[in-house]
C-alpha positions in Angstrom: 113.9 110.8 143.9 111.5 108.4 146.1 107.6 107.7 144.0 104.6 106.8 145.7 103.0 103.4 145.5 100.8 105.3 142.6 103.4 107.0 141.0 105.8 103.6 140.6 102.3 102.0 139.8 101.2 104.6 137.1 104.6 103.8 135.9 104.5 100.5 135.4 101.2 100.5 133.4 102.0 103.3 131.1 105.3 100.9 130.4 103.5 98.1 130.0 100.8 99.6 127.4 103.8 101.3 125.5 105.5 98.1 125.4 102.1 96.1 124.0 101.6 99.3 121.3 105.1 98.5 120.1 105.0 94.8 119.8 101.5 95.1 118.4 103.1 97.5 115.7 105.6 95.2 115.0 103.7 91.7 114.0 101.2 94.0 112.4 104.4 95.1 109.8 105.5 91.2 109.9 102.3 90.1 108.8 101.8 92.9 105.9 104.5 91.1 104.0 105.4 95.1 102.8 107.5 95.4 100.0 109.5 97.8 101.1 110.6 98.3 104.4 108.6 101.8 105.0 108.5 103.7 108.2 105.5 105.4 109.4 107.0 108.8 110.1 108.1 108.8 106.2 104.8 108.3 104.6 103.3 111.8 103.1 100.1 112.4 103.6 99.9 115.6 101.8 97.6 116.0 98.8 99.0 116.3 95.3 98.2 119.8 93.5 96.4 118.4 91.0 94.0 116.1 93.6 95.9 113.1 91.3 98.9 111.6 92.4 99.4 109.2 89.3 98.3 110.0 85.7 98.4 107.7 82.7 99.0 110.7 80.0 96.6 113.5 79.0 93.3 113.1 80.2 90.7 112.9 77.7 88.3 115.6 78.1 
């Protein structure tokens, strides 16, 4: 398969900006000093039932 000069180009710049994304993601986890050694696609956004994810007993009404 033969690309045109815009095609290789287009290429080469969406490489280039992934690569940048990745190393940018990867000294911002370095720097965070984390814990835990977390990946993004295992955080859970979802909200808890109760709007409360941690509770320190009965709450006092």
């Amino acid at each position: 398969m033969t690309y045109s000069f815009e095609e290789r180009l287009e290429l080469l710049l969406e490489h280039e900006l992934l690569q940048r994304k990745v190393s940018n993601a990867n000294r911002l986890r370095r720097q965070s000093k984390l814990r835990l050694d977390a990946q993004p696609s295992q955080l859970d956004y979802r909200p808890e039932p109760d709007g409360c994810r941690y509770t320190d007993g009965p709450a006092s009404a």
